[in-house]
C-alpha positions in Angstrom: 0.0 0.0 0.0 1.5 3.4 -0.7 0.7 7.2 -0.3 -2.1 7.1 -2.8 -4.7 5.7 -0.3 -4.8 8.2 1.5 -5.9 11.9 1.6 -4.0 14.0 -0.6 -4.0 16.8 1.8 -2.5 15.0 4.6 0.9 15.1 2.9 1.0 18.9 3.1 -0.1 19.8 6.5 2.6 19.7 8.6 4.6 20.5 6.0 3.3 23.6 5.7 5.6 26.4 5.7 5.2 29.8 7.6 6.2 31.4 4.0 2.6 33.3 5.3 4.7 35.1 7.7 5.6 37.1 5.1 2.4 38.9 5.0 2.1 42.1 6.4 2.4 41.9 10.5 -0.1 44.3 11.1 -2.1 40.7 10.8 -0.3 39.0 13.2 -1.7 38.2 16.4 -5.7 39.7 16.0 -8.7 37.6 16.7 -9.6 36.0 13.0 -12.9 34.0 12.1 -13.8 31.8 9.4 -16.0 29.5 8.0 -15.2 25.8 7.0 -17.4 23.8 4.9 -16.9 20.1 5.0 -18.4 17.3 3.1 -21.3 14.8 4.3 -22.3 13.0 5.7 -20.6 14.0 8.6 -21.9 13.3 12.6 -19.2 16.5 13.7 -19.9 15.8 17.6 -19.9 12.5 18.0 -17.1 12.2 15.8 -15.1 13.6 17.8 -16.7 12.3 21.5 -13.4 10.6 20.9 -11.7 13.5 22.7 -13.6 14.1 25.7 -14.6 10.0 26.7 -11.7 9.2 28.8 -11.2 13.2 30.2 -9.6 16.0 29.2 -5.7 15.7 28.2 -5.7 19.9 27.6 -4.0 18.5 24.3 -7.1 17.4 22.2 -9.9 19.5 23.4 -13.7 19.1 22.9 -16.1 19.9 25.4 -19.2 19.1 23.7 -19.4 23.0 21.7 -15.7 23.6 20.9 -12.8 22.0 19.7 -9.3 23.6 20.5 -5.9 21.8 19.0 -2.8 23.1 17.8 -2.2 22.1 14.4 2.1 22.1 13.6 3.3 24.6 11.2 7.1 24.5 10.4 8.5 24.9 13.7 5.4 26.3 15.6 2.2 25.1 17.0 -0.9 26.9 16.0 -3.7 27.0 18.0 -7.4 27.2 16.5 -11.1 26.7 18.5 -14.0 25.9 16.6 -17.8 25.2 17.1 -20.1 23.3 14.9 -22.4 25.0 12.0 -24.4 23.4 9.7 -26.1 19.5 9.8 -25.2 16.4 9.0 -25.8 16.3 5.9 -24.4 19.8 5.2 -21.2 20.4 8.5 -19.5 23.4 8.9 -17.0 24.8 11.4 -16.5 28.5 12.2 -13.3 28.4 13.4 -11.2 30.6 15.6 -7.3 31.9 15.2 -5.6 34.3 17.0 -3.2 34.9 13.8 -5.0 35.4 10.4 -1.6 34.5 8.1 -2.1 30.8 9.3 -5.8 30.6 7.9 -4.6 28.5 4.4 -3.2 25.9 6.8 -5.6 25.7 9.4 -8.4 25.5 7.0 -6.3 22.9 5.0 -6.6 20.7 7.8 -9.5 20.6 8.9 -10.7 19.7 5.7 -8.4 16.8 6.1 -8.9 15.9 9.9 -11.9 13.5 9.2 -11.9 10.7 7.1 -14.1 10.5 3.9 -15.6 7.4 3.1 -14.5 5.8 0.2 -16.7 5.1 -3.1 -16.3 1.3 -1.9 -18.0 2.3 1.5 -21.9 1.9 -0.5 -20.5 -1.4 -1.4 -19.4 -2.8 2.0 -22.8 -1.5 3.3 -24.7 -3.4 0.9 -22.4 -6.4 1.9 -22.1 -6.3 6.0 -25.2 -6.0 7.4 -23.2 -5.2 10.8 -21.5 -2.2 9.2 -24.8 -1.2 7.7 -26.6 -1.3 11.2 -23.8 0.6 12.8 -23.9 3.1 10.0 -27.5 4.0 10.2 -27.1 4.3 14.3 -24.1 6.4 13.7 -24.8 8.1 10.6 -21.6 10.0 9.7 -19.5 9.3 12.5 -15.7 9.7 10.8 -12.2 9.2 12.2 -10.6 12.3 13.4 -6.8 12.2 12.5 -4.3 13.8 14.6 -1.5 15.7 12.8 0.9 16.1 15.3 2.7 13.0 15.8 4.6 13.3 18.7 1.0 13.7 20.4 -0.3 10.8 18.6 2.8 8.4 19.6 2.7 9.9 23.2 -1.6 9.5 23.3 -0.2 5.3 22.2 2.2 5.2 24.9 0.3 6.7 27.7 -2.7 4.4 27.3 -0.4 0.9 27.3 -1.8 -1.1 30.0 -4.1 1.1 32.1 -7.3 2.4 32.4 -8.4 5.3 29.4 -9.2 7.6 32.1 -6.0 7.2 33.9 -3.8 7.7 30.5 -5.5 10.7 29.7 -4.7 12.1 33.4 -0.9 11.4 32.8 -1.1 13.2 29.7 -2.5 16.3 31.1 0.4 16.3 34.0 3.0 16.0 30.7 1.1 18.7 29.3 1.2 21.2 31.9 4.8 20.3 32.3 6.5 19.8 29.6 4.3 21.5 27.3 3.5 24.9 25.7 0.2 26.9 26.4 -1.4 28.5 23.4 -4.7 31.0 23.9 -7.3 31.8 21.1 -9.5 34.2 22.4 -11.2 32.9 25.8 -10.0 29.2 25.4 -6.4 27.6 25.9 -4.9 24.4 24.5 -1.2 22.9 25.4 1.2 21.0 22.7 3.5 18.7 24.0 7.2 20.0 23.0 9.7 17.6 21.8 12.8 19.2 22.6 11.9 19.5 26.5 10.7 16.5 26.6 14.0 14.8 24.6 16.0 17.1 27.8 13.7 15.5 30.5 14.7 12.9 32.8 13.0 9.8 33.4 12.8 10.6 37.4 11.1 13.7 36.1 8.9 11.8 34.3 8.2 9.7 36.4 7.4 12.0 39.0 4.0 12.1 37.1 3.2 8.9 37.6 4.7 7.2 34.1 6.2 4.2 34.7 9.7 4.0 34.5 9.5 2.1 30.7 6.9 4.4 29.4 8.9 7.6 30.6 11.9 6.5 29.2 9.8 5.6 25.5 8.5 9.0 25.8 12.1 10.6 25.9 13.3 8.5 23.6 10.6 9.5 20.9 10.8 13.1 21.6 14.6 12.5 20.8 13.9 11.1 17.5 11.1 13.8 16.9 13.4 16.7 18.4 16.5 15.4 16.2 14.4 15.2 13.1 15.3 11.6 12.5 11.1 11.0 12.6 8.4 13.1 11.0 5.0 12.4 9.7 6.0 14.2 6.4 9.2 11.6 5.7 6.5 8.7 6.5 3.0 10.0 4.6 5.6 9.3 1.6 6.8 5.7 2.5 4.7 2.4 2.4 2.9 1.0 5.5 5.1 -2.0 6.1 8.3 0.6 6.1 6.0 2.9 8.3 5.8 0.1 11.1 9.4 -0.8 10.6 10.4 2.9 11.0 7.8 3.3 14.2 8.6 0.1 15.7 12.7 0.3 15.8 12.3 2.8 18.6 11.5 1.7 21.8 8.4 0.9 23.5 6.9 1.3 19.5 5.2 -2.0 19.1 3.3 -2.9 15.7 0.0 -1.9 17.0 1.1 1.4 17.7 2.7 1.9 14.6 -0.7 0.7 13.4 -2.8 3.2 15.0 -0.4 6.1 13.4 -1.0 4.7 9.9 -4.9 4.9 10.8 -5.2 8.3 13.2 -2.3 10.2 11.5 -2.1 9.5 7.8 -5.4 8.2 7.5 -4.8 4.7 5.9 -7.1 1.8 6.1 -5.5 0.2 8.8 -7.2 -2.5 11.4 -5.4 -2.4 14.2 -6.1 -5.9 15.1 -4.0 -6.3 18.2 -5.7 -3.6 20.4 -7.4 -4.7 23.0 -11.0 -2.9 22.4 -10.3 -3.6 18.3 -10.5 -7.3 19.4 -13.0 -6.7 21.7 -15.5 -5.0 19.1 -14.5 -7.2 16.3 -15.0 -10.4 18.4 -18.4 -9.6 19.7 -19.7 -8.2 16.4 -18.4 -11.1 13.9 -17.1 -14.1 15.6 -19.1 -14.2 19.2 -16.6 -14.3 21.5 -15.0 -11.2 23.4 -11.6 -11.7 22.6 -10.5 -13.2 20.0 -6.7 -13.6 18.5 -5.4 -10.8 16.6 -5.4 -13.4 13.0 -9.3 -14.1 13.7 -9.8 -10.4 13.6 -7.5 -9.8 10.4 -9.7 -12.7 8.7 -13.5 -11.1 10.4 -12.4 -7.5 8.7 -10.5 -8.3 5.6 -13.7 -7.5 3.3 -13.3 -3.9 5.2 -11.2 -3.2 2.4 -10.4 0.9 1.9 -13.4 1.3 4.4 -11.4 0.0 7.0 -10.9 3.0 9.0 -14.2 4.3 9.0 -15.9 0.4 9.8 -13.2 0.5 12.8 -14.2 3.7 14.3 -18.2 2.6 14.1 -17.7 -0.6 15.9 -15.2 1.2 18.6 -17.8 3.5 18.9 -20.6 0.7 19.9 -18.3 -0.7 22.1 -17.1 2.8 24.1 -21.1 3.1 24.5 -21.2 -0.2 26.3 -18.3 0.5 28.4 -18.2 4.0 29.2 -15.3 4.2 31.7 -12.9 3.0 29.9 
């Protein structure tokens, strides 16, 4: 599988330069608003429930109304809040951004942040009556990717092995310490920074409650990340299998992870058929048992085809309504 599976626009967005800044700085820094049309169907809200289910990391934020991330341009993190507009059938965002010169970029990835179903996604309907019933009860729910890949690889590492709620607490603390605040108007956001947390120490790490392994992985990707040997521009341009061979050469990186980037950051159709609660909704969906292996799930979803990222995210989302503290 190669780059062309996936959205053309993912490609460019953190590779967006700030050749903007070139614009007049009379524009920097004032309170800009805009509107973003997006195609339907598209459920906005519960699409991104996602971000609020297992508590508030102050990295990916969504209260129910707004949505405030960072989105990384060059060398910065920009920050933007937006609120839904529109239906369904017809989305919209008006979005928030406290420096109009990064409009082109912010607006580019929004339009890119939630999956589009595939022209094959009619097809599997017709095909898997389970997909077709979780379709109609979640019409238009869509993957939300996540851009910034040391976020995404630190939101993997965090939730190895413990409760949802509890990886999203340690996140916050890594936040608020290692991280950098950004305002738009009255809300804030943080983005984690990789070059203090590549000069961290594991006991400072661990004084948030990571264990010792996870606060060493997370140094040792923010080292990668900080020393440009790892970027999600270098990898939307390689194959998956060289993707998870790339990912899982670093430490505490294990296929799955690498699996989830392929799915949340470059939007490939990726099963991610070791997780835990992938199993779980796969095996109580198709094969009647809770927890099947991680080949009986490969073999239940292979008809998924190109609409595996969007079939994924419906039956997570049945399963995170029947367990909703985790």
């Amino acid at each position: 599988m190669n780059d062309s599976n996936m959205p053309a626009s993912v490609t460019t967005i953190t590779s967006a330069t700030t050749s903007t800044t070139a614009t007049n700085n009379t524009n920097a820094l004032l309170l800009h608003t805009f509107e973003v049309r997006l195609p339907g169907p598209l459920d906005i809200p519960a699409s991104l429930e996602l971000f609020r289910h297992s508590g508030d990391d102050l990295i990916d934020r969504w209260d129910g109304t707004t949505l405030v991330r960072t989105l990384p341009i060059g060398s910065q993190k920009v920050a933007y809040a937006c609120t839904i507009a529109g239906t369904v059938d017809e989305p919209a965002l008006h979005v928030t951004i406290e420096d109009a010169r990064y409009r082109e970029a912010i607006e580019r990835a929004l339009k890119a942040s939630f999956v589009a179903a595939p022209p094959e996604f009619a097809e599997l309907l017709r095909a898997d009556p389970i997909i077709a019933a979780l379709d109609e009860r979640h019409r238009g729910l869509r993957p939300v990717l996540q851009f910034d890949l040391l976020a995404a690889l630190v939101r993997s590492i965090s939730a190895q092995q413990v409760n949802l709620r509890w990886a999203a607490i340690t996140r916050r603390r890594l936040a608020e310490t290692f991280g950098e605040r950004h305002t738009v108007g009255q809300h804030f956001v943080y983005s984690l920074n990789a070059e203090r947390l590549a000069a961290a120490s594991v006991e400072e790490i661990r004084a948030l409650q990571f264990t010792t392994r996870k606060a060493e992985y997370i140094t040792g990707v923010a080292r990668a990340i900080a020393g440009g040997k790892l970027s999600l521009d270098t990898l939307a341009q390689l194959p998956d299998e060289e993707i998870i061979a790339r990912l899982t050469a670093l430490r505490g990186i294990g296929r799955w992870t690498a699996e989830w980037i392929l799915a949340r950051s470059l939007g490939r159709p990726t099963v991610v058929a070791g997780d835990l609660g992938v199993r779980k909704a796969v095996g109580l969906a198709y094969l009647g048992t809770p927890l099947p292996s991680e080949k009986a799930v490969r073999e239940a979803t292979a008809h998924w085809g190109t609409s595996s990222a969007i079939a994924q995210a419906l039956l997570l989302a049945s399963l995170s309504q029947s367990a909703p503290t985790m």
